[in-house]
PyMOL Python script that loads the backbone (N, CA, C, O; Angstrom):
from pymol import cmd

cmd.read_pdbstr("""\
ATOM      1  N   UNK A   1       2.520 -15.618 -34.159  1.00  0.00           N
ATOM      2  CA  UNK A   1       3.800 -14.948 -34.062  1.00  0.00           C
ATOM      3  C   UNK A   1       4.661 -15.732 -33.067  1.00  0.00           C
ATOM      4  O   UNK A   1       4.336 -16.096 -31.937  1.00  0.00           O
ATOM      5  N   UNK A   2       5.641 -15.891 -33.606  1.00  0.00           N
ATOM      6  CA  UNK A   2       6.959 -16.926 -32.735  1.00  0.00           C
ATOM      7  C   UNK A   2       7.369 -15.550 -31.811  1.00  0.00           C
ATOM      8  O   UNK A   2       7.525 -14.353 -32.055  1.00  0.00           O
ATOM      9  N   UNK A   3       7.455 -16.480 -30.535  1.00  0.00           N
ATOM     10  CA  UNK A   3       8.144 -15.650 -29.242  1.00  0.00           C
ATOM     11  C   UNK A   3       9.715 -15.815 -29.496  1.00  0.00           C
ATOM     12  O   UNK A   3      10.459 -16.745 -29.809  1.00  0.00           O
ATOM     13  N   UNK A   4       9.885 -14.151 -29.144  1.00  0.00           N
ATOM     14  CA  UNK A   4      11.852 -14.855 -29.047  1.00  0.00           C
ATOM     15  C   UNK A   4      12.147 -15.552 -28.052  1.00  0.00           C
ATOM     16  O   UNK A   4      11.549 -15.678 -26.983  1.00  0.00           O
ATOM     17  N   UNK A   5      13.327 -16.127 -28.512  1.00  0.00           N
ATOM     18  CA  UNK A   5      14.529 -16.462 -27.839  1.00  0.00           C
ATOM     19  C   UNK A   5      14.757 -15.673 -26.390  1.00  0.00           C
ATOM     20  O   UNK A   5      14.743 -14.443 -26.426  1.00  0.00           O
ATOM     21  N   UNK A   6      14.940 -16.262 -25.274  1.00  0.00           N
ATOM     22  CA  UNK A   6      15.161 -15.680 -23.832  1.00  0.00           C
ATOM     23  C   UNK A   6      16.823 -15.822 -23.739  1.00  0.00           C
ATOM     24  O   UNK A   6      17.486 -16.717 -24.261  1.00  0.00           O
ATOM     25  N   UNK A   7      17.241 -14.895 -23.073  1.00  0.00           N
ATOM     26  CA  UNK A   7      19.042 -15.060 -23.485  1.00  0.00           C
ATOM     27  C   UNK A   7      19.154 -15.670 -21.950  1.00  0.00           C
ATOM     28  O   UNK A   7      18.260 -15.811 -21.115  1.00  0.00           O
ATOM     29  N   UNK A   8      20.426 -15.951 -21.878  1.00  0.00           N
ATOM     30  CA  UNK A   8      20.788 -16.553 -20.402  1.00  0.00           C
ATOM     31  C   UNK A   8      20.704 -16.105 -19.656  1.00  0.00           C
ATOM     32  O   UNK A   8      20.400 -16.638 -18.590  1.00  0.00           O
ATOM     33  N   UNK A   9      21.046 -14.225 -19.888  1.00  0.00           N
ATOM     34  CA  UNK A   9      21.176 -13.868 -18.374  1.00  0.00           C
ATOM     35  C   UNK A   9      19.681 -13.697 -17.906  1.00  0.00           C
ATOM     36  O   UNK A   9      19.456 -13.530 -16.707  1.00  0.00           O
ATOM     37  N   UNK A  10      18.369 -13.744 -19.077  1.00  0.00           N
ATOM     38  CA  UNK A  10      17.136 -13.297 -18.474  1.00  0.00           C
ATOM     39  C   UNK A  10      16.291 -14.362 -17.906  1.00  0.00           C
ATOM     40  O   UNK A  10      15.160 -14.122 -17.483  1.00  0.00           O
ATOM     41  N   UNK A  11      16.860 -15.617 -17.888  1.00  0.00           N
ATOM     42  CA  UNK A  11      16.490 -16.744 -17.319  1.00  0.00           C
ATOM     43  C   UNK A  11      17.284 -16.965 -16.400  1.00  0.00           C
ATOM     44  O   UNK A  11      16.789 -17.694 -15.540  1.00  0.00           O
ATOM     45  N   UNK A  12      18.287 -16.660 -16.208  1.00  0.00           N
ATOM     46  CA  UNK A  12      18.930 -16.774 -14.705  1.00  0.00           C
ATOM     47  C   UNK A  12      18.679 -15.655 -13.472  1.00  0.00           C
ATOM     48  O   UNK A  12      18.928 -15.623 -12.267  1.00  0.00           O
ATOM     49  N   UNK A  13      18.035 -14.741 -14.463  1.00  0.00           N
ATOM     50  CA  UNK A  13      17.554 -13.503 -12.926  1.00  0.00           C
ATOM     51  C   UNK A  13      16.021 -14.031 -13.316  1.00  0.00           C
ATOM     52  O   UNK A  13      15.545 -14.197 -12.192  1.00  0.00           O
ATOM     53  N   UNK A  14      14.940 -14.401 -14.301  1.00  0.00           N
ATOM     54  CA  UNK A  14      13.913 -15.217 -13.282  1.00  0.00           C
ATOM     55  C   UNK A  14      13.663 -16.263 -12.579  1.00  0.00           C
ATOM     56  O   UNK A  14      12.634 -16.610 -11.998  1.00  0.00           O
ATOM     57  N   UNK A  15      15.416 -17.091 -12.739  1.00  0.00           N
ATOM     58  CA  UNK A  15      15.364 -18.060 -11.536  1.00  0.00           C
ATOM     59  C   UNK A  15      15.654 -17.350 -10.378  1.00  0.00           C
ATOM     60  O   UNK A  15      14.791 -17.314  -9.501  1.00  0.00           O
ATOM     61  N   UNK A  16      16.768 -16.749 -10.209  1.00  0.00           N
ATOM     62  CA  UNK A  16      16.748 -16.419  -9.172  1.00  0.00           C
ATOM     63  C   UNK A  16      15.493 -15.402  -7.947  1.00  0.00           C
ATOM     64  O   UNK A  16      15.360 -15.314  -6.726  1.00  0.00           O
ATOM     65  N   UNK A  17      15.000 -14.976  -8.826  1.00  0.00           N
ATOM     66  CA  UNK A  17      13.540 -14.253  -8.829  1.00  0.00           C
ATOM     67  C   UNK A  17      12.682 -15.364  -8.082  1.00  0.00           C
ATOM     68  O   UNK A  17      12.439 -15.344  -6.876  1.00  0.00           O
ATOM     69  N   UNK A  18      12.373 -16.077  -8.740  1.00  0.00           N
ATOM     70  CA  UNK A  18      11.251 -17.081  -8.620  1.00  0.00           C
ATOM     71  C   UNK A  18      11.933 -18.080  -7.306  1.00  0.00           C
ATOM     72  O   UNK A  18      11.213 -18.352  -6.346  1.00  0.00           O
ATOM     73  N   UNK A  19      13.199 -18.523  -7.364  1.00  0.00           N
ATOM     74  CA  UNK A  19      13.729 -19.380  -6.179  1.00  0.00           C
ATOM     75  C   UNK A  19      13.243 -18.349  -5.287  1.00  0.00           C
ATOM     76  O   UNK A  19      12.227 -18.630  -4.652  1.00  0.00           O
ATOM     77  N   UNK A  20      13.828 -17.081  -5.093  1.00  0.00           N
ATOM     78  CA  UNK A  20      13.848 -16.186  -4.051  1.00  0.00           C
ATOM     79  C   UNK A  20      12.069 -16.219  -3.010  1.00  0.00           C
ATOM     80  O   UNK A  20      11.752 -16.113  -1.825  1.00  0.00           O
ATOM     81  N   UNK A  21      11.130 -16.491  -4.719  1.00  0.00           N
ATOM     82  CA  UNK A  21       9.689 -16.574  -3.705  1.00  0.00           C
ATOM     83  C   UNK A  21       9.400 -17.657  -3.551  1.00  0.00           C
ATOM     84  O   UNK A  21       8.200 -17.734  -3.286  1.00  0.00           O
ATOM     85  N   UNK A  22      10.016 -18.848  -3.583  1.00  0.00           N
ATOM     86  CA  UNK A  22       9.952 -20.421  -3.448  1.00  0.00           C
ATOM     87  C   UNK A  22      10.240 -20.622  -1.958  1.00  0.00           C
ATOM     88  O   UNK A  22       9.595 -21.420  -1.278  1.00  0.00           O
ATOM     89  N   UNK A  23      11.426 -19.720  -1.385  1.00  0.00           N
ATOM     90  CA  UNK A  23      12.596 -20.054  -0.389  1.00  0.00           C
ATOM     91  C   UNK A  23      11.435 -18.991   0.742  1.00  0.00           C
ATOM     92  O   UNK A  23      11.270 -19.143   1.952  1.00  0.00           O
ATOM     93  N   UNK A  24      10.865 -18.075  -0.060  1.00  0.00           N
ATOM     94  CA  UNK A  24       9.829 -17.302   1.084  1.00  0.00           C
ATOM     95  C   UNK A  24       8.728 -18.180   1.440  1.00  0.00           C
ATOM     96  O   UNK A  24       8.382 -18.329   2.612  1.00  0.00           O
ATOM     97  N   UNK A  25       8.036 -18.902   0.233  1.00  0.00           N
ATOM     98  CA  UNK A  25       6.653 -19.357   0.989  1.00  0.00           C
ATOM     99  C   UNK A  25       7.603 -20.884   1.789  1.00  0.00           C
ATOM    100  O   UNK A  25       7.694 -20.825   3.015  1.00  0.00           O
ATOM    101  N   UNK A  26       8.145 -21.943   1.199  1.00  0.00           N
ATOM    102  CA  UNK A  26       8.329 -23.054   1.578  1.00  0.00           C
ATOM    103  C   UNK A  26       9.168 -23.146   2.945  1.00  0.00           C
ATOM    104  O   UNK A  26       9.139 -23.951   3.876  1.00  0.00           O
ATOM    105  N   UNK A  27      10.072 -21.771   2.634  1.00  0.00           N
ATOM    106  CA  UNK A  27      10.598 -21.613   4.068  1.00  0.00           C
ATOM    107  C   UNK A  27       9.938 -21.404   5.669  1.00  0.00           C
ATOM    108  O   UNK A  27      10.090 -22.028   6.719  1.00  0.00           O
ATOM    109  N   UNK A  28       9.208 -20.308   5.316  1.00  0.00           N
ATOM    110  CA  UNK A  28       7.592 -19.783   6.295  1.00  0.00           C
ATOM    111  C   UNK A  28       6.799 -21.272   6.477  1.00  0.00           C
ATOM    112  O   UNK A  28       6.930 -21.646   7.643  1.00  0.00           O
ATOM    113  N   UNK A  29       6.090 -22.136   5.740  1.00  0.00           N
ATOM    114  CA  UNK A  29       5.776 -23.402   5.564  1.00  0.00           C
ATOM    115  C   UNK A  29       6.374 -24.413   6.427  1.00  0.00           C
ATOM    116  O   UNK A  29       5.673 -25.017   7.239  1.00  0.00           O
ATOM    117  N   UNK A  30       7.589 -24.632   6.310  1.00  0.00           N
ATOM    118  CA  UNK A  30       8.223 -25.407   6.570  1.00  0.00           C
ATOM    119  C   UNK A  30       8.488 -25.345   8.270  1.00  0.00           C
ATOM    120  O   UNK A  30       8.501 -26.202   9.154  1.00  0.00           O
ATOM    121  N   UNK A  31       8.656 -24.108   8.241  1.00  0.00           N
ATOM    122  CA  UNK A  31       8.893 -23.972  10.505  1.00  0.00           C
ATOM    123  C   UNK A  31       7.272 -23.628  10.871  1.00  0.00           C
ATOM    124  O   UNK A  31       7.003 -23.987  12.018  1.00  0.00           O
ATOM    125  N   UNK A  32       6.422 -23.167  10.331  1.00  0.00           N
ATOM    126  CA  UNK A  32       5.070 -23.639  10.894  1.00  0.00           C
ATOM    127  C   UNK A  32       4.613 -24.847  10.783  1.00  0.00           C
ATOM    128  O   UNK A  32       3.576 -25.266  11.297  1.00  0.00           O
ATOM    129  N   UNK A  33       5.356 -25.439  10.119  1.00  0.00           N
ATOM    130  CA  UNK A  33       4.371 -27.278  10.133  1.00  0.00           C
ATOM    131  C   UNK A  33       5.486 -27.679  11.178  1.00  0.00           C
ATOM    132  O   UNK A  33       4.956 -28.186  12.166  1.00  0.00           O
ATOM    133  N   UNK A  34       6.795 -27.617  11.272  1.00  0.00           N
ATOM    134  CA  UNK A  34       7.594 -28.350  12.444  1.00  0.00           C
ATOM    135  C   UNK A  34       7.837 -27.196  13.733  1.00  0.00           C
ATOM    136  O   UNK A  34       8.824 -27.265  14.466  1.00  0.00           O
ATOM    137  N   UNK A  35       6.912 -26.273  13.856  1.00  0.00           N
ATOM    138  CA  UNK A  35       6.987 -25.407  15.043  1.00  0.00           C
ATOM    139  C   UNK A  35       8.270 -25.267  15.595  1.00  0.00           C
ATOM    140  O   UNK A  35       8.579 -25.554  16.751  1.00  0.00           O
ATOM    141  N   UNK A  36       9.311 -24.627  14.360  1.00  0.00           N
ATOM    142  CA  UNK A  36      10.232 -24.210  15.361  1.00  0.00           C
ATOM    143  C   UNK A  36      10.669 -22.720  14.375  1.00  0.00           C
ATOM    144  O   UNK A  36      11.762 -22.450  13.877  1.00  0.00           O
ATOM    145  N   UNK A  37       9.725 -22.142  14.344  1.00  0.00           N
ATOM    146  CA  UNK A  37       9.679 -20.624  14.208  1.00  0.00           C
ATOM    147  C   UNK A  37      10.319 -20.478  15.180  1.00  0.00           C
ATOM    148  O   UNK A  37       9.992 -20.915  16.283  1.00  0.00           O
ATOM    149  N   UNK A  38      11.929 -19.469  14.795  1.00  0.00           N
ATOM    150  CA  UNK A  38      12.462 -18.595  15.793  1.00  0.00           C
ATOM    151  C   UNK A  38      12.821 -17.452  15.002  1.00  0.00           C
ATOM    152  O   UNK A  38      12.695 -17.283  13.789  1.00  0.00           O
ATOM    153  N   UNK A  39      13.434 -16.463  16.160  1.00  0.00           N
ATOM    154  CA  UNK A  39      14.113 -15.244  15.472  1.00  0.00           C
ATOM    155  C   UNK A  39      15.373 -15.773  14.338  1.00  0.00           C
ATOM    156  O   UNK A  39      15.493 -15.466  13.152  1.00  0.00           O
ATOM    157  N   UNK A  40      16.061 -16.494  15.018  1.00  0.00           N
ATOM    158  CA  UNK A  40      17.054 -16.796  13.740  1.00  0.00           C
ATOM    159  C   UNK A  40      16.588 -17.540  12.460  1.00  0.00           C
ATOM    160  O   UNK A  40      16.926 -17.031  11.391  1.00  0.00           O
ATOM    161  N   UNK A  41      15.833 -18.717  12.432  1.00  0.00           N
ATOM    162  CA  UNK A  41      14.769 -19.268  11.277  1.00  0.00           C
ATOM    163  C   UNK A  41      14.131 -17.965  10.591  1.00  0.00           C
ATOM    164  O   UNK A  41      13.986 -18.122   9.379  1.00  0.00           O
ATOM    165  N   UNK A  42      13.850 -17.117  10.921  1.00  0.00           N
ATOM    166  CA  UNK A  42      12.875 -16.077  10.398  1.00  0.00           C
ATOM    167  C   UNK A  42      13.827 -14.703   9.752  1.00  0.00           C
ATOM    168  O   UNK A  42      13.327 -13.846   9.023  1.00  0.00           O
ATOM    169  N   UNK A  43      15.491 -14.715  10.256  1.00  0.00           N
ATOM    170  CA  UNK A  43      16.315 -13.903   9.760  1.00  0.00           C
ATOM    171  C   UNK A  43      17.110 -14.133   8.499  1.00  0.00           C
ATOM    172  O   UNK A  43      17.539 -13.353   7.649  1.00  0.00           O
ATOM    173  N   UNK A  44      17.187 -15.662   8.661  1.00  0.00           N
ATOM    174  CA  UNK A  44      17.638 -16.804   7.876  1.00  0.00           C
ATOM    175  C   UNK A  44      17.048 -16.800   6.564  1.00  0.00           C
ATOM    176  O   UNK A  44      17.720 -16.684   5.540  1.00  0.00           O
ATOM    177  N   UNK A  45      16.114 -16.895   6.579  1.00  0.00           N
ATOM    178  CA  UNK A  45      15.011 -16.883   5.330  1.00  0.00           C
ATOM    179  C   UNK A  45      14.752 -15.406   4.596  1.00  0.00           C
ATOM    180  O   UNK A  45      14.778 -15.135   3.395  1.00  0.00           O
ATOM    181  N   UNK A  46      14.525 -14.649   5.613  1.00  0.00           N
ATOM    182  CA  UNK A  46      14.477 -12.787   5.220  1.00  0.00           C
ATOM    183  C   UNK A  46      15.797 -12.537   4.225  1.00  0.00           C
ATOM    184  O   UNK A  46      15.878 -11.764   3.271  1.00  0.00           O
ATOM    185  N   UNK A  47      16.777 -13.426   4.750  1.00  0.00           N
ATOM    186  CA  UNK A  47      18.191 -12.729   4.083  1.00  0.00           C
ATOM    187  C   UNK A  47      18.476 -13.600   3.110  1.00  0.00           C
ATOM    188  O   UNK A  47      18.893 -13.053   2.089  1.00  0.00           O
ATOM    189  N   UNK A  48      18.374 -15.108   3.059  1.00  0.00           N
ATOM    190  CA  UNK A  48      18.210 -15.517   2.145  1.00  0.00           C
ATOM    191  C   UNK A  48      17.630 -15.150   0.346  1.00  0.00           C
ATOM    192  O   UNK A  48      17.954 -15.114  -0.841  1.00  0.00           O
ATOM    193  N   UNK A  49      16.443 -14.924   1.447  1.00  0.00           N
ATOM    194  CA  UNK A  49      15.376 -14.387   0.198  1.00  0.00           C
ATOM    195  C   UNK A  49      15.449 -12.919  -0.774  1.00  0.00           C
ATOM    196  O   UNK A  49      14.924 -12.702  -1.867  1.00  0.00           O
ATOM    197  N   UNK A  50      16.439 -11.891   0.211  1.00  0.00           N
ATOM    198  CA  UNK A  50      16.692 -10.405  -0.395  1.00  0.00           C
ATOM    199  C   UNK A  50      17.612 -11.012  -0.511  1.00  0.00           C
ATOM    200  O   UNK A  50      18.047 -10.631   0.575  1.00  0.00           O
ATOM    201  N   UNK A  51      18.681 -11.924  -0.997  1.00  0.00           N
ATOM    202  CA  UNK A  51      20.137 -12.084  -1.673  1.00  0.00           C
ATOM    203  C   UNK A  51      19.656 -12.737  -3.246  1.00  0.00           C
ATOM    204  O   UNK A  51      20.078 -12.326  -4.326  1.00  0.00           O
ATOM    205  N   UNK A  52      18.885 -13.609  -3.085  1.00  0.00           N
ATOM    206  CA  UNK A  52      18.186 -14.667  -4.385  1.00  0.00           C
ATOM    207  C   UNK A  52      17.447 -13.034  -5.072  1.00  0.00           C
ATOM    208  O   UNK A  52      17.162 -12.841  -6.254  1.00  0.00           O
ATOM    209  N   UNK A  53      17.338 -12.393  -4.329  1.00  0.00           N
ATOM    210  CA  UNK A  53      16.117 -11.329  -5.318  1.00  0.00           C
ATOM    211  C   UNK A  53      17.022 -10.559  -5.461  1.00  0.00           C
ATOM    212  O   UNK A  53      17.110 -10.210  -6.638  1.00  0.00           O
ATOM    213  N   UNK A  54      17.831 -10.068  -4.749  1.00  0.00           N
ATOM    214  CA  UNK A  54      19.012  -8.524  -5.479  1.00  0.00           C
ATOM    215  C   UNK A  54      20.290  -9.720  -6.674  1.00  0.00           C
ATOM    216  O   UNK A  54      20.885  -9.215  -7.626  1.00  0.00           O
ATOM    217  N   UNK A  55      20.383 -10.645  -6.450  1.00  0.00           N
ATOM    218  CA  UNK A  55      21.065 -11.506  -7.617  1.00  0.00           C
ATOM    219  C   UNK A  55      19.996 -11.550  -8.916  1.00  0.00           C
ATOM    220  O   UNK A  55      20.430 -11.040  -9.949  1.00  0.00           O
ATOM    221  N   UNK A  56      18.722 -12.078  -8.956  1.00  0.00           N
ATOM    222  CA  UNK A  56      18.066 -11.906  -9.915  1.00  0.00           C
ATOM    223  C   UNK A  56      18.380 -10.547 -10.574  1.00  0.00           C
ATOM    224  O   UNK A  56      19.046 -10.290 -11.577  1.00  0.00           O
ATOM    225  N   UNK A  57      17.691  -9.734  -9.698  1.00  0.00           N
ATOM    226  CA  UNK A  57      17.608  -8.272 -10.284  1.00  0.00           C
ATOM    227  C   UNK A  57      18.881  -7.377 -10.878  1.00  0.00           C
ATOM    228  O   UNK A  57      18.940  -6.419 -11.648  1.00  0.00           O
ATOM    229  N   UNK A  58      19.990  -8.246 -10.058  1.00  0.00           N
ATOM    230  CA  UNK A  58      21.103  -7.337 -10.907  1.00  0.00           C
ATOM    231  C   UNK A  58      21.583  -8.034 -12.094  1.00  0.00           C
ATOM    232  O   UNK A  58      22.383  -7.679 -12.959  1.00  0.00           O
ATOM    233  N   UNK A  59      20.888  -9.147 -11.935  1.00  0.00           N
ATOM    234  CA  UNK A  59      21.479 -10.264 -13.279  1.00  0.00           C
ATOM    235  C   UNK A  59      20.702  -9.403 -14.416  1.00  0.00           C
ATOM    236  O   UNK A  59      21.234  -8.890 -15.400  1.00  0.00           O
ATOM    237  N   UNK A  60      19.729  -9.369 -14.169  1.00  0.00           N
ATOM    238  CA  UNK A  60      18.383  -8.375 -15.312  1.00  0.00           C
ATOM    239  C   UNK A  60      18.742  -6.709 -15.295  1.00  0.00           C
ATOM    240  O   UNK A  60      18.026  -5.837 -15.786  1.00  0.00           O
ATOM    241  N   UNK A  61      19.665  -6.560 -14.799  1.00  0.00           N
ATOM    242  CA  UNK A  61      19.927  -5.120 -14.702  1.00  0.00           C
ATOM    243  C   UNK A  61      21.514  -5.083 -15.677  1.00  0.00           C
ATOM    244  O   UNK A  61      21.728  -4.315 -16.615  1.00  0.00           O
ATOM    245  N   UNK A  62      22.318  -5.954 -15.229  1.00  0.00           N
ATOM    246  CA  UNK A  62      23.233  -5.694 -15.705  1.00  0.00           C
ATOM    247  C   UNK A  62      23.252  -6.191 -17.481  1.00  0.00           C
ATOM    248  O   UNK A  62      23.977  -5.894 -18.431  1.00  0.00           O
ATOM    249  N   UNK A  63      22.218  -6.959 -17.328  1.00  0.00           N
ATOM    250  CA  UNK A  63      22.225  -7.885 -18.967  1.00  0.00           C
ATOM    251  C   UNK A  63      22.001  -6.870 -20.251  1.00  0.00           C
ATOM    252  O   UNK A  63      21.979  -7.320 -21.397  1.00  0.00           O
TER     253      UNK A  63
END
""", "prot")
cmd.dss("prot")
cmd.show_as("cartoon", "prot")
cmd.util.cbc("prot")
cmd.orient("prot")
């Protein structure tokens, strides 16, 4: 059985989905290998990461 067709908007909210957990692990990754974990590095990434995931999700919500 042939899979459908994925429309645009449902590939642009699992990119943004999937960037959103890319930008969590590589971000976390990235200031523990160059030790400069701070409060702002760590707010930076938190907010980053809930903007990439409420864009996914409303892209898949609104589609």
């Amino acid at each position: 059985m042939a899979a459908e067709k994925k429309t645009f908007a449902e590939m642009a909210g699992e990119f943004f989905r999937e960037a959103s957990v890319l930008v969590g692990v590589f971000g976390w990754l990235d200031s523990l290998i160059e030790d400069k974990l701070s409060a702002e590095w760590a707010a930076v990434t938190v907010l980053l990461m809930a903007l990439l995931l409420a864009i996914g999700m409303l892209i898949e919500w609104i589609r």
